[in-house]
C-alpha positions as CSV (number, residue, x, y, z in Angstrom):
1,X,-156.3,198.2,3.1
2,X,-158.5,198.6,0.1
3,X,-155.1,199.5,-1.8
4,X,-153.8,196.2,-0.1
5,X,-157.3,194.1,-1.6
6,X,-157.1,195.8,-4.8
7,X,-153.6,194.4,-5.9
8,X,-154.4,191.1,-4.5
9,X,-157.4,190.6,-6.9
10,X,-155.4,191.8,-10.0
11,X,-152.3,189.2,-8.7
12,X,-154.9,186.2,-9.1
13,X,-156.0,188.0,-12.7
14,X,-159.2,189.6,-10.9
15,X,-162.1,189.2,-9.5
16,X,-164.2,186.2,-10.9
17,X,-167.5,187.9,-11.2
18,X,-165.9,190.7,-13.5
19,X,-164.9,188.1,-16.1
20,X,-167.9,186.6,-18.2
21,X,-167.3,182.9,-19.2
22,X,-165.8,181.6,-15.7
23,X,-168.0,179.0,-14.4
24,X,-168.1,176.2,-11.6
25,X,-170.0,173.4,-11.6
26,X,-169.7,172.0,-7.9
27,X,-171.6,171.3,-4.5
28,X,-171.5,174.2,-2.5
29,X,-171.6,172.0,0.9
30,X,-170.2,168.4,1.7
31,X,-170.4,166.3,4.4
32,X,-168.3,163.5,5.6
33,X,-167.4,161.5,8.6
34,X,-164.3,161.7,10.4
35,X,-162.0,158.8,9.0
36,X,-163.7,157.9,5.6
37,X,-163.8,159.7,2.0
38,X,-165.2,162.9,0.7
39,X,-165.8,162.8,-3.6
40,X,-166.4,166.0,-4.7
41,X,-167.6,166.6,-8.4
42,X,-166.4,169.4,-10.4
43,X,-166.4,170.5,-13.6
44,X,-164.9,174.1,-14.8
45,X,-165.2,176.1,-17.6
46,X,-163.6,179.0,-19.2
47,X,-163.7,181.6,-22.4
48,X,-161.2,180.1,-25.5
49,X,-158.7,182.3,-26.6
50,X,-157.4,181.9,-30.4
51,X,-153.9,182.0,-28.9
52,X,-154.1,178.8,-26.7
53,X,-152.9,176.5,-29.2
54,X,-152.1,173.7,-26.8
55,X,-154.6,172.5,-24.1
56,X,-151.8,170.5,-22.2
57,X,-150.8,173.3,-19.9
58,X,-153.8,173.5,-18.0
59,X,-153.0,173.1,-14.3
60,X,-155.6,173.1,-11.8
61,X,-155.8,173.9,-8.1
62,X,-157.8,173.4,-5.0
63,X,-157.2,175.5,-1.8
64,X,-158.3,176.1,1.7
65,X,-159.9,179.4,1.9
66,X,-157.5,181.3,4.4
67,X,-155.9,184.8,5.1
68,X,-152.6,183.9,3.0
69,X,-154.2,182.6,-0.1
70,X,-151.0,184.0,-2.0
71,X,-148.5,182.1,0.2
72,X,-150.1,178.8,1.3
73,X,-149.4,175.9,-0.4
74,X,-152.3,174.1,-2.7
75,X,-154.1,171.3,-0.7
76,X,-154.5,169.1,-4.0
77,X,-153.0,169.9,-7.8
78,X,-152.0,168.1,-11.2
79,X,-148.8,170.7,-11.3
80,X,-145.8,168.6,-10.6
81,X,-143.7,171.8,-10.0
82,X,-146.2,173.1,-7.3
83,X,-145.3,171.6,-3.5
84,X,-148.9,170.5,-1.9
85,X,-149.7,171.5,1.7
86,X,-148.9,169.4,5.0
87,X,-152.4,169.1,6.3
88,X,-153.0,167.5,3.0
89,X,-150.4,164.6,3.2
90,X,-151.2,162.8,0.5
91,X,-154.8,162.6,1.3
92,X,-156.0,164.7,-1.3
93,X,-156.3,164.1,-4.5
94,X,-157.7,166.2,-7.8
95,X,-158.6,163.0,-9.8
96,X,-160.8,165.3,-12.4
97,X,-158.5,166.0,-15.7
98,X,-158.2,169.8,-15.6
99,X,-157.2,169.2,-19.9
100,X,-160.8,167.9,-20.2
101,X,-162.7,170.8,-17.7
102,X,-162.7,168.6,-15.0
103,X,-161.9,169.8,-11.6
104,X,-162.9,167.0,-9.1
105,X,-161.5,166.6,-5.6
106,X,-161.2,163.2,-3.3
107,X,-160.5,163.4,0.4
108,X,-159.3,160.1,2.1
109,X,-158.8,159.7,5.7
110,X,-160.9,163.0,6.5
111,X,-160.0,164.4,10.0
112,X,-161.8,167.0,11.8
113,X,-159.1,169.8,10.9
114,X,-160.5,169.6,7.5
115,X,-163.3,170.9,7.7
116,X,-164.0,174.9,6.4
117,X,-164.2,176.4,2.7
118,X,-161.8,175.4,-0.3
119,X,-162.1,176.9,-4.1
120,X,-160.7,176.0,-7.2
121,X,-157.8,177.3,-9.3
122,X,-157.6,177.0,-13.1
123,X,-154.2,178.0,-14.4
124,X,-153.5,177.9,-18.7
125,X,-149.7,179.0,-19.5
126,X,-147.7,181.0,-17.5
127,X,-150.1,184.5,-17.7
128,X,-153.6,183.1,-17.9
129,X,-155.7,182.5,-14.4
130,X,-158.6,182.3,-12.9
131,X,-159.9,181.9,-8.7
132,X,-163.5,180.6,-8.5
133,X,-164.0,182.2,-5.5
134,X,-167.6,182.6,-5.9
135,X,-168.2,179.1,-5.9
136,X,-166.4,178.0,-2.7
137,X,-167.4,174.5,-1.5
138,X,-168.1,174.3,2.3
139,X,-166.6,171.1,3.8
140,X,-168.5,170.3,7.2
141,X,-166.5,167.0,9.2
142,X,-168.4,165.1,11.3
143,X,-168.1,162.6,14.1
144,X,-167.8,158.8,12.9
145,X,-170.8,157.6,13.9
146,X,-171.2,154.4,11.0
147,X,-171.1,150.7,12.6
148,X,-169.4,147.9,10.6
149,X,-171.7,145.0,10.2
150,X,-171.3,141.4,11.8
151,X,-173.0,138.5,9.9
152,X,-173.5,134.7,11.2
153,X,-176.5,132.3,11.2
154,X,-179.6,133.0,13.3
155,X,-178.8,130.9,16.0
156,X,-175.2,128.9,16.5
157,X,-175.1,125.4,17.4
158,X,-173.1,124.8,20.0
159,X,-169.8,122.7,20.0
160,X,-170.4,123.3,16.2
161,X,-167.7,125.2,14.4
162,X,-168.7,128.5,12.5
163,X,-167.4,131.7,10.7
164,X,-168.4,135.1,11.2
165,X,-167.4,138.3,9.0
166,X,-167.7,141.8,10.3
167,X,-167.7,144.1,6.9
168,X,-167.8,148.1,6.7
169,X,-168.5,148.3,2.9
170,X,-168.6,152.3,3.0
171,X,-164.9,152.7,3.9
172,X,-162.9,153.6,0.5
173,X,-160.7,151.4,-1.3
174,X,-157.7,154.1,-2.3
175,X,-157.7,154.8,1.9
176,X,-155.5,154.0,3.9
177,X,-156.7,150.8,5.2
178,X,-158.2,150.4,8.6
179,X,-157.4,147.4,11.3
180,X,-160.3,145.1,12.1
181,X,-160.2,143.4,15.2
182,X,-163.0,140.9,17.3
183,X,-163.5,140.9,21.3
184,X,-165.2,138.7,23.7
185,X,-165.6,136.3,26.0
186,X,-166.4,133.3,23.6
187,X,-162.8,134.0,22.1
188,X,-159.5,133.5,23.4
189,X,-158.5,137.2,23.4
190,X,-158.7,140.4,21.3
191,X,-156.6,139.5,18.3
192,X,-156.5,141.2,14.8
193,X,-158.3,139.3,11.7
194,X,-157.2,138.7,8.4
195,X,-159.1,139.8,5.6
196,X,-159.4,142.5,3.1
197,X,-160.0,146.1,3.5
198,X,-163.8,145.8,3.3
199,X,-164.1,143.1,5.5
200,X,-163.2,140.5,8.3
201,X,-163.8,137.0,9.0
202,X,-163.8,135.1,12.4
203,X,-163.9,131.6,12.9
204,X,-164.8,130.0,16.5
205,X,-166.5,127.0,17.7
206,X,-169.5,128.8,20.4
207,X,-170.4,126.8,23.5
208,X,-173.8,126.8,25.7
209,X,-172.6,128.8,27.9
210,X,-171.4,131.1,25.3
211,X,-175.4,132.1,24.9
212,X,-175.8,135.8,25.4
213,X,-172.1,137.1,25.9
214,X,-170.9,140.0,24.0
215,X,-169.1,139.4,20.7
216,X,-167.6,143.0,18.9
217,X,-165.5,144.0,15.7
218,X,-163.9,147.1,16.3
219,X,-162.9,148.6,12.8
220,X,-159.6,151.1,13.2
221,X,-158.9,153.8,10.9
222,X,-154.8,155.0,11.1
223,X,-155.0,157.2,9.1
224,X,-157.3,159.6,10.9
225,X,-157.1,158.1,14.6
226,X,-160.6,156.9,14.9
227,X,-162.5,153.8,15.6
228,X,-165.8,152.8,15.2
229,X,-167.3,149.2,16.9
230,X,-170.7,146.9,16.7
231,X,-171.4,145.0,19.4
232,X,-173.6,141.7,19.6
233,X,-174.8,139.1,21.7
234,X,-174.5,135.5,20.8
235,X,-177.3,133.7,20.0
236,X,-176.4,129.7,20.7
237,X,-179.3,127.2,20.7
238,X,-179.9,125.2,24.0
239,X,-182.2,123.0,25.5
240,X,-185.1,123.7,27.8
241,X,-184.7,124.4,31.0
242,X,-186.3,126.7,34.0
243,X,-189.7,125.2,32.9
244,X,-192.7,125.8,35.5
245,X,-196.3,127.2,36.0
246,X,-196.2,130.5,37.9
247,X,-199.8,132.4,38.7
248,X,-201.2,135.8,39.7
249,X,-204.8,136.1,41.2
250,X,-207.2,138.6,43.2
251,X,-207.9,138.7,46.4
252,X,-209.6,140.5,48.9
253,X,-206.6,142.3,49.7
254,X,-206.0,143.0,46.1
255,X,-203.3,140.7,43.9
256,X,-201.3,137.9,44.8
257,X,-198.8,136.3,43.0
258,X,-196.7,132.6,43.4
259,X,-194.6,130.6,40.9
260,X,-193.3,127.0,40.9
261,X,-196.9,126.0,41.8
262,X,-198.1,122.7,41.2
263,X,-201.8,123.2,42.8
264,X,-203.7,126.3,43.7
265,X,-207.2,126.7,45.7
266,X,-208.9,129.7,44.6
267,X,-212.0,131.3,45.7
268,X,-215.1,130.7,43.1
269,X,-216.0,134.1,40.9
270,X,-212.4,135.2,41.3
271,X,-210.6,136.3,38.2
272,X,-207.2,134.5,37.8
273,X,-204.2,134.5,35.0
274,X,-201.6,131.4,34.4
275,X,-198.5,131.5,33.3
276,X,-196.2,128.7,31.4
277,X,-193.0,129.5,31.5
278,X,-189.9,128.2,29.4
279,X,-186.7,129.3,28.5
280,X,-184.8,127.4,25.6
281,X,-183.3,128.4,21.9
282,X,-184.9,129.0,19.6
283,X,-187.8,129.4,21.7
284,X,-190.3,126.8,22.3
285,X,-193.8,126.5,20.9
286,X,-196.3,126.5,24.4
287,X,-199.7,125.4,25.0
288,X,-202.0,125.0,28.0
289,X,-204.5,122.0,28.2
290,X,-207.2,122.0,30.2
291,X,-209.8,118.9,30.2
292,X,-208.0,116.9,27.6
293,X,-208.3,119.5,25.1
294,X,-205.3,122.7,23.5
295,X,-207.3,125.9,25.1
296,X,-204.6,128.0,24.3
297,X,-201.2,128.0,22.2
298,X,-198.7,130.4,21.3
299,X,-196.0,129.8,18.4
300,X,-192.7,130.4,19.6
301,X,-191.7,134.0,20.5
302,X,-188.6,135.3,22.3
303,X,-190.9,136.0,25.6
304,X,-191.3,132.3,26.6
305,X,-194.3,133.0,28.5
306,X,-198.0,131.9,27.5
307,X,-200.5,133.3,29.6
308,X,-204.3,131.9,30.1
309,X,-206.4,134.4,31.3
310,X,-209.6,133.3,33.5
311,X,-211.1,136.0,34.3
312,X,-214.3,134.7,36.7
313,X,-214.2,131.4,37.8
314,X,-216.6,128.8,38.1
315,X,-217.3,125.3,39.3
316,X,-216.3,124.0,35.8
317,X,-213.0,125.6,35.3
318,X,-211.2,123.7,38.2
319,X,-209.1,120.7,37.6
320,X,-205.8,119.9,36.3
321,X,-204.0,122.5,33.6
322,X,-201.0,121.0,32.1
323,X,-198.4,123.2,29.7
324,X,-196.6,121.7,27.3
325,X,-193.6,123.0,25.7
326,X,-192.1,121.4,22.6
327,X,-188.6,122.6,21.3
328,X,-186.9,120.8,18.4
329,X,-188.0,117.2,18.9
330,X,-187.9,117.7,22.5
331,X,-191.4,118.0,24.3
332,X,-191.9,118.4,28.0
333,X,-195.0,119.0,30.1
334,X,-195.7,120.7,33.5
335,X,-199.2,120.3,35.9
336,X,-201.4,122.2,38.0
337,X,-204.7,121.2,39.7
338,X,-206.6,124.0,40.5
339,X,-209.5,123.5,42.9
340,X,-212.4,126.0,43.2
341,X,-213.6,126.7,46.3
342,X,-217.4,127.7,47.2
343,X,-219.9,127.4,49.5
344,X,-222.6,124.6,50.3
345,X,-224.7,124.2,47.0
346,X,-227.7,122.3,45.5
347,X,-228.4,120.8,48.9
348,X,-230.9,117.8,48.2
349,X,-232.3,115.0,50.3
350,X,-233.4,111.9,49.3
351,X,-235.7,109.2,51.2
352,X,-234.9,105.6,50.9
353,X,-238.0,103.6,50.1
354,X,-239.0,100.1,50.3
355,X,-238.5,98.8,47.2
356,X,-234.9,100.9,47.6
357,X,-236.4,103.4,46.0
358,X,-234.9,107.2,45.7
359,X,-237.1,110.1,46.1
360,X,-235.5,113.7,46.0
361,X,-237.1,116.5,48.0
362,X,-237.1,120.0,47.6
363,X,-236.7,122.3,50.0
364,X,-240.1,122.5,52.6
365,X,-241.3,119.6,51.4
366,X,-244.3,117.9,52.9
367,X,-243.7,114.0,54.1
368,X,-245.8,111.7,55.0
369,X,-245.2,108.0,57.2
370,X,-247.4,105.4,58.6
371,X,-246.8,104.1,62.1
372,X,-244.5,102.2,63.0
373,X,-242.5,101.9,59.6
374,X,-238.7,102.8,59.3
375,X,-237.7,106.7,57.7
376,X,-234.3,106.5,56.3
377,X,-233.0,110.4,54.9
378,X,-230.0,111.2,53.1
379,X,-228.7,114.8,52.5
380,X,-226.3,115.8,50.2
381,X,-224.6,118.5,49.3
382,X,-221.8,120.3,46.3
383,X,-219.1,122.0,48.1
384,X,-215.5,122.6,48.6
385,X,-214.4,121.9,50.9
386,X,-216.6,118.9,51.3
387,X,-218.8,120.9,53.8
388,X,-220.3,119.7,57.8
389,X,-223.5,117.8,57.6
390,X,-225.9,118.2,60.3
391,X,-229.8,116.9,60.8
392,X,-232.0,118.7,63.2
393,X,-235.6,118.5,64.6
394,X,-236.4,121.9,65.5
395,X,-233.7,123.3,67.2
396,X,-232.5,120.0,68.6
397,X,-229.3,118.6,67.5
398,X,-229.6,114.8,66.1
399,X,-227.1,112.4,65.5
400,X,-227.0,110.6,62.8
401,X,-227.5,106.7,62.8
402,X,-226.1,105.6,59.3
403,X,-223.4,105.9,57.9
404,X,-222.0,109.6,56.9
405,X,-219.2,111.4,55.3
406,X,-218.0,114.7,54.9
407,X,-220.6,116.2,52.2
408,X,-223.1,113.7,53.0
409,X,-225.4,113.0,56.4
410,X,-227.8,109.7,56.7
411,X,-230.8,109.8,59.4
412,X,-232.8,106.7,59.9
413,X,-236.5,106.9,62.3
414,X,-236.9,103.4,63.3
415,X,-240.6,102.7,63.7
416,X,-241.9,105.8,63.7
417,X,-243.9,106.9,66.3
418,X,-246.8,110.3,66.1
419,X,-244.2,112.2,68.2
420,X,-241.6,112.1,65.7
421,X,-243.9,114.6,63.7
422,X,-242.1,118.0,63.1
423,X,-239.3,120.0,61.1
424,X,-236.0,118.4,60.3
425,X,-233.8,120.3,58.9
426,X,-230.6,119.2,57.4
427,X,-227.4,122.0,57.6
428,X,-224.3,121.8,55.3
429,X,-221.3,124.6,56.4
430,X,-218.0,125.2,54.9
431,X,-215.4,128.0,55.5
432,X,-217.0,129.6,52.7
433,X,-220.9,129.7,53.8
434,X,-224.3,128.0,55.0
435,X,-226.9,126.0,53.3
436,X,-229.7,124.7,54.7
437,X,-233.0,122.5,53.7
438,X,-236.0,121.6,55.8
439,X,-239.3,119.2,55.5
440,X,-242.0,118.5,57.8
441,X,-242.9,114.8,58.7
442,X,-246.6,113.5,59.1
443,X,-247.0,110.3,61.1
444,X,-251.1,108.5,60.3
445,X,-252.5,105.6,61.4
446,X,-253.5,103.7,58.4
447,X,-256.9,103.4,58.2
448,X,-257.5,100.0,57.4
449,X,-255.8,98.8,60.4
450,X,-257.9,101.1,62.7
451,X,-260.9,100.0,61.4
452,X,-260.1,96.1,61.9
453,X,-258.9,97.2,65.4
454,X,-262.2,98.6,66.0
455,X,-264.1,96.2,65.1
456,X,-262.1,93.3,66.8
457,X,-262.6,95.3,69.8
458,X,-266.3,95.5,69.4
459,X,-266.7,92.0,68.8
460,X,-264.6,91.1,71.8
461,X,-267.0,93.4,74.2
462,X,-269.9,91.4,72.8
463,X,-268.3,88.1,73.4
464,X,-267.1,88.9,76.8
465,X,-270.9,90.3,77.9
466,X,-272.8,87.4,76.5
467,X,-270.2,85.0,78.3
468,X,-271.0,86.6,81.5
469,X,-274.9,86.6,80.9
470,X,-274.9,82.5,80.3
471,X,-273.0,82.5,83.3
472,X,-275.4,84.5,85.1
473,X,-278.5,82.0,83.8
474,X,-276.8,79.2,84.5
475,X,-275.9,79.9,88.1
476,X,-279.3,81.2,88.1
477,X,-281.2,77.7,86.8
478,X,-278.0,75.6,89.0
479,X,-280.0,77.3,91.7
480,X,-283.2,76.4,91.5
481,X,-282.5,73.1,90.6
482,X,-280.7,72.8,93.7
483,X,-284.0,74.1,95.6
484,X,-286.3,71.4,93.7
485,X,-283.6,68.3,94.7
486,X,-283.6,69.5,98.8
487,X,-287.5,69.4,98.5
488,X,-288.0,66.0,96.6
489,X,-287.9,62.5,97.9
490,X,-287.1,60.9,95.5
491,X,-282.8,60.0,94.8
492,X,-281.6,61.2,92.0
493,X,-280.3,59.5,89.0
494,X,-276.9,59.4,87.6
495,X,-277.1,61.7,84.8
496,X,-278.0,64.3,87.7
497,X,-275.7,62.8,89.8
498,X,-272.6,63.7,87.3
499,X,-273.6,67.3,86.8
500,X,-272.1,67.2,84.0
501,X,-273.7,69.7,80.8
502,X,-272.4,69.5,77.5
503,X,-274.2,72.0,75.9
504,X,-277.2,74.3,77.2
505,X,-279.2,76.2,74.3
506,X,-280.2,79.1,76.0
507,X,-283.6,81.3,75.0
508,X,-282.0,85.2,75.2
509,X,-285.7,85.3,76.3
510,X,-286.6,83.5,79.0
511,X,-288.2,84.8,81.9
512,X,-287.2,84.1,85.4
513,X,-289.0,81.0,86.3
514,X,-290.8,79.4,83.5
515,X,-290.3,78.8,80.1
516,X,-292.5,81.0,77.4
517,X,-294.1,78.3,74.7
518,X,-292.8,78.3,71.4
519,X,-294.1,80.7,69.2
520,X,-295.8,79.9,65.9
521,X,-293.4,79.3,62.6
522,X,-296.0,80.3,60.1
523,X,-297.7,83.5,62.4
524,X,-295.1,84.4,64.3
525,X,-291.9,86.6,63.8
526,X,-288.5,84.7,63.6
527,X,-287.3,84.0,67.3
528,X,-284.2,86.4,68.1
529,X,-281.3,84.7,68.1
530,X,-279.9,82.0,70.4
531,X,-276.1,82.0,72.2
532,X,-274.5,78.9,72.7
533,X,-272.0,77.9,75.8
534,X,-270.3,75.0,76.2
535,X,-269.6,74.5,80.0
536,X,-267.9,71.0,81.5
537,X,-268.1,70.2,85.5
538,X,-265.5,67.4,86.0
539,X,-265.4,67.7,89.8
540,X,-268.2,66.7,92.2
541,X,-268.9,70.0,94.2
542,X,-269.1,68.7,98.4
543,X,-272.6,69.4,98.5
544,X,-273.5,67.0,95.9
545,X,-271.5,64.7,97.8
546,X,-272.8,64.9,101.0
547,X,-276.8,64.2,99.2
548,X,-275.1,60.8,97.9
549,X,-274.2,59.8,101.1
550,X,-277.3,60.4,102.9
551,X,-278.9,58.5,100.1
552,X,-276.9,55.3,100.0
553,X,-277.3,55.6,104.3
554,X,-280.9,54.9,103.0
């Protein structure tokens, strides 16, 4: 075998390293895809010999390292005598000029088989030769994995024709050329384009509908069996449409979630988020108002969702939230009223005065009425739902006597009376909770009346007594007089006869009997002061009747 080696090396002139001046200039690893080109750069060199006279015999020779390196047929050469091999069939090519050192090697239309070791050849004359075997050049083939690339506008209009061109600028010009060809659903059918070897244009008019099909150029290569594709979907403008308010919120039994809403009652201090939704191309710009004024807006993004976050809510954050969504110079808007619920709050009452005066109380206040005036109470309270207003004295239930609505209780005392004093307390109650308020009412005599009351009573007792003392004289003096008439003689005259007194001045002193003389106005005290009755005696009583007749008999 070594024999066998020996005479193998001296058939190719030897072994290169023995010779000094044989050098290869070349990468010692390539790698190429299956399908396109491999360049390889090469440049040779050698020791001159005075007897080369002519340069123009230089032949040069690349090979694919294998056990029958004498026999096999050179894969690429400039030697027009020398056959090539199959494999190579005519795809490859020693473009370098061997005359001017040059030794470089193009593969077109690589296939996997090619891949392994190759060396270069230099041949001068018929007796001079050289094998660069230590500078072999390792060709490693590897799976087509480049994509040809598809260009069109950003977004296609539809019913609008437009052309499209799929272009692989890294396949090789001097290759065979490869077979471009377009496939989907907003075409007719797969068809083959015309174009150049580089590229391929397609020209199509895209409907609405045609918005997010598949289109792909598939880019064949004959000459080594291979295909490689790029696949994209269509981006065609349209209108919006699927355009609503959708919402996710907490609750007790953790998160809840509802779309196509156009109200929502949530539970105050509960975190919520909003969502406006909208799907058009190119997408459109969205923004949520909330009280008349932009709280949140988002420019247009491919998501088509702008969400509000409200993450505890209060009293102040209910009411309407619109989203608006303009696209092109279209512009449409979507509503939802949101309504916070919550329990009975800032229960007040008020007391209707006179004048129709207000007067807010606070909770345990102290009131206070006079007899018999009228009491009107109002109590009012923030809730939602509007809550149940009730008014109570004590525990007892009262119904109310003016006119109430939900949130709101009236309770008018007509002339109040000192046993309408007590606690009233006025209840508002919702689904959500309890509120309640209380005051205690004072009912007083006013005390100027009681005084006047008093004393007209006083003066009434006085009257009444003196009334019945006069009477008491006066029967008393009536009679005596009546004594003195039965024991005189004499008739009497008419003035007696009418009994008839106008007026009597009666002496708050007199004694029973006589009357005392009158006291002194210079040495004596002021006389106590006289009562005057007025007493008229229209009738003739019988008695007096019966003395007249005896004394006209006479």
């Amino acid at each position: 075998m070594l024999l066998l080696l020996l005479l193998l090396l001296s058939s190719f002139g030897g072994s290169q390293s023995q010779k000094e001046g044989y050098k290869l200039q070349v990468s010692q690893s390539v790698a190429v895809q299956e399908g396109l080109c491999a360049y390889i750069p090469c440049t040779f060199f050698y020791p001159f010999h005075e007897k080369w006279v002519s340069p123009s015999n230089i032949h040069g020779y690349w090979f694919k390292d294998g056990p029958n390196l004498s026999e096999d047929d050179p894969m690429a050469t400039n030697d027009q005598m020398r056959k090539v091999n199959e494999e190579a069939g005519g795809r490859f090519h020693l473009i370098g000029d061997p005359v001017k050192d040059k030794c470089s090697l193009s593969i077109v239309d690589v296939q996997m088989r090619d891949s392994g070791q190759y060396f270069f050849r230099m041949k001068r004359g018929k007796d001079e030769k050289f094998n660069y075997l230590s500078y072999k050049v390792h060709l490693n083939v590897e799976v087509l994995t480049e994509k040809p690339d598809i260009y069109m506008p950003e977004i296609l209009e539809p019913e609008r024709s437009v052309t499209l061109l799929c272009a692989a600028p890294w396949i090789c010009g001097n290759a065979t050329p490869p077979i471009f060809f377009w496939a989907g659903t907003a075409i007719s059918n797969l068809r083959q384009s015309q174009g150049t070897p580089y590229f391929s244009e397609l020209t199509f008019t895209p409907r609405s509908q045609d918005h997010g099909t598949n289109l792909t150029c598939r880019v064949t290569f004959p000459g080594a069996g291979v295909s490689t594709e790029t696949t994209i979907p269509l981006n065609v403008a349209y209108s919006l449409k699927n355009f609503g308010i959708s919402a996710a919120w907490e609750k007790r039994t953790g998160l809840e979630s509802s779309s196509d809403l156009s109200s929502l009652s949530i539970q105050k201090d509960k975190s919520l988020r909003l969502f406006c939704q909208a799907d058009s191309n190119p997408p459109a710009m969205l923004s949520w108002v909330h009280g008349g004024q932009v709280v949140l807006s988002s420019w247009p993004s491919g998501a088509g969702v702008l969400a509000l976050e409200l993450p505890r809510l209060g009293i102040e954050d209910g009411g309407e939230y619109r989203c608006q969504a303009q696209h092109q110079k279209e512009t449409q808007h979507v509503s939802l009223n949101l309504s916070i619920l919550y329990a009975p709050e800032d229960l007040k009452v008020s007391v209707l005065g006179p004048n129709r005066t207000v007067t807010i109380l606070g909770n345990a206040s102290s009131l206070v009425i006079l007899v018999g005036e009228t009491l009107h109470l109002e109590c009012v309270a923030d809730s939602r739902p509007l809550a149940n207003m009730t008014w109570a004295k004590g525990s007892q239930l009262l119904s109310s006597s003016l006119l109430s609505s939900p949130g709101v209780v009236g309770l008018e005392l007509s002339h109040v009376q000192p046993e309408d004093e007590g606690k009233y307390t006025c209840q508002a109650q919702n689904p959500w909770g309890t509120q309640h308020t209380s005051l205690n009412l004072s009912v007083q005599y006013a005390s100027g009346a009681a005084a006047l009351t008093f004393s007209k009573g006083v003066f009434l007792g006085v009257a009444i007594m003196a009334l019945l003392f006069v009477c008491l004289k006066y029967a008393l003096k009536k009679l005596q007089r009546k004594k003195q008439v039965e024991m005189r003689d004499l008739g009497t005259t008419d003035s007696q006869s009418n009994k008839e007194v106008d007026y009597e001045n009666l002496d708050m002193n007199w004694s029973r009997g006589t009357r005392q003389s009158s006291p002194d106005p210079v040495t004596q005290t002021p006389p106590e002061e006289l009562h005057y009755a007025s007493l008229n005696f229209r009738r003739l009583k019988p008695q007096d009747n019966r003395e007249n007749q005896e004394e006209n008999k006479k």
